[in-house]
N, C-alpha and C positions, 0 to 999 in steps of 0.2 A: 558530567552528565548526571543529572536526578535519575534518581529511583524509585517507579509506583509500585506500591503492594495494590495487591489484589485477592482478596479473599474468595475460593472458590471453593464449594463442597467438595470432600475428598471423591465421594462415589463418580463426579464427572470427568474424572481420569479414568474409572475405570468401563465407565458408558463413552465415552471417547476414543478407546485404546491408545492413552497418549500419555507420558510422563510428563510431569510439571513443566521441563524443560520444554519439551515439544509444546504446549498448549500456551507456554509463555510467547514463545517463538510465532506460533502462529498467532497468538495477540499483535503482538507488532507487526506484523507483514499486515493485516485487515484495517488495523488503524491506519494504517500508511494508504492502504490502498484507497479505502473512505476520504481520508482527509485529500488525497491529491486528485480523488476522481471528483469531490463538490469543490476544489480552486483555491484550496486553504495554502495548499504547499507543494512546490515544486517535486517535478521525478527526482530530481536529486536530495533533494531531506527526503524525501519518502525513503527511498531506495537507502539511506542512512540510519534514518529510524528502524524499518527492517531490516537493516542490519547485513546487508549483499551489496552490491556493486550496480550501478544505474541500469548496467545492459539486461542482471540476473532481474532487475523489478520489472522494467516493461516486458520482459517474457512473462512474473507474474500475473503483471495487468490483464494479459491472454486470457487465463486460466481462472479471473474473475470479471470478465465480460466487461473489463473495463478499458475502452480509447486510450492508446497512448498521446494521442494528437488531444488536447485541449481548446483548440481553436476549433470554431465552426464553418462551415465553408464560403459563408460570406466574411467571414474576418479572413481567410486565407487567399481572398478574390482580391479584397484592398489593398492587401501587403503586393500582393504580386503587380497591381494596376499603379501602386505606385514607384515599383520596380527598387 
């Protein structure tokens, strides 16, 4: 697995209330969440990249207004008419 640095000012840990650990953590769960909610990448790498289990992401998904469902309801009309 690669490794990104990320340079952040010290003071936005502490306008955060969040330890490095914590704001690294919440990096990857928003990158996950971005990238799987525009079609880049599956629940399942997401839910890897942040670093939880597929069920713990789509409760994220919730808690950032984001569809677990990626299909729209005329693609889920097709699949179904053609049984």
């Amino acid at each position: 697995m690669a490794t990104i640095q990320v340079e952040v000012p010290d003071e936005t840990f502490v306008s955060v209330r969040r330890s490095p650990e914590e704001v690294a953590t919440e990096m990857k769960v928003a990158i996950a969440v971005h990238w799987y909610e525009r079609g880049l990448i599956s629940q399942g790498t997401a839910a890897t990249i942040a670093g939880m289990s597929r069920a713990e992401f789509i409760n994220v998904l919730g808690t950032y207004g984001v569809s677990a469902c990626q299909e729209t309801v005329e693609e889920i009309r097709e699949v179904l008419q053609r049984g």
